[in-house]
N, C-alpha and C positions, 0 to 999 in steps of 0.2 A: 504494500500500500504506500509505503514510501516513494519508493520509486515513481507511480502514480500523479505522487502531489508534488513531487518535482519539478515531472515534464507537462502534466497536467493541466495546468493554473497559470491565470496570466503571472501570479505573483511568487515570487520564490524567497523565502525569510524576510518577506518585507519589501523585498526591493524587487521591480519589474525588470522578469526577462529580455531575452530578447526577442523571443514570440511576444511579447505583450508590448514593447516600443514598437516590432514593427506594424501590428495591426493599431495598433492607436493613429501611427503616421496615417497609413491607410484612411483611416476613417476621416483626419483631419482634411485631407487631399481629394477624399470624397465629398463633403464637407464645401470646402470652397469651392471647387468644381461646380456643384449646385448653385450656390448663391452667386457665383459670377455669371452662370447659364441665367436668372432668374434676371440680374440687374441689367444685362445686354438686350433680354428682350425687354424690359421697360424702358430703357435707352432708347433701342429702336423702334416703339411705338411713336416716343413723344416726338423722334426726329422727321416721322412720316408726315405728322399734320406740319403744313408749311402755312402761315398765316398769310401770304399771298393768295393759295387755293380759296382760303376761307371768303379775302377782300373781290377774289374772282367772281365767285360764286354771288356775291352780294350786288356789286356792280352789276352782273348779268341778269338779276333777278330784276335792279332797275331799269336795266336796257327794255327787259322784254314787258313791265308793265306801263311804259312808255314814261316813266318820268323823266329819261335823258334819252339825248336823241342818235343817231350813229357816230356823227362825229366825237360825239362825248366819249362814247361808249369806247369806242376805239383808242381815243387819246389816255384814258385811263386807263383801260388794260397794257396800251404797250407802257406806259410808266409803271405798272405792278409787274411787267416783266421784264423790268429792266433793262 
C-alpha cells in the first residue's frame, strides 16, 4: 500500500510530484487557452459593428423617406466613406 500512495497521489510527504506540477501546468495552459479563445471572440464582435454602417444605414433611411434629396444623399455617404 505504500508503494501505492507514492506513485498514486498528486502529493508525496507534502510536497507535489512531479505528476502533480505537470498536470496543474496542464490545466493552467488549459485554463488560459479558454479565456483568450472567449476575449478574441468579444474583441471580434465589437470590431465588426463599424459606426459608419450604422451613420449608413440612417442616412439611407433619410434618402428613401424623402427628407434629403440625391444630391444630399450622395455627398454624405461619400464623406462617411471617406
Amino acid at each position: 500500500m505504500g508503494h501505492y500512495l507514492q506513485f498514486g497521489h498528486m502529493f508525496d510527504s507534502g510536497h507535489m510530484s512531479g505528476f502533480g506540477w505537470t498536470m496543474m501546468l496542464l490545466w493552467t495552459v488549459i485554463a488560459i487557452a479558454v479565456i483568450a479563445a472567449v476575449l478574441m471572440s468579444v474583441t471580434s464582435r465589437r470590431t465588426r459593428t463599424n459606426p459608419n454602417d450604422e451613420a449608413l444605414a440612417v442616412l439611407s433611411k433619410l434618402y428613401a423617406s424623402g427628407e434629403i434629396d440625391e444630391d444630399e444623399f450622395r455627398h454624405r455617404r461619400d464623406i462617411l466613406k471617406g
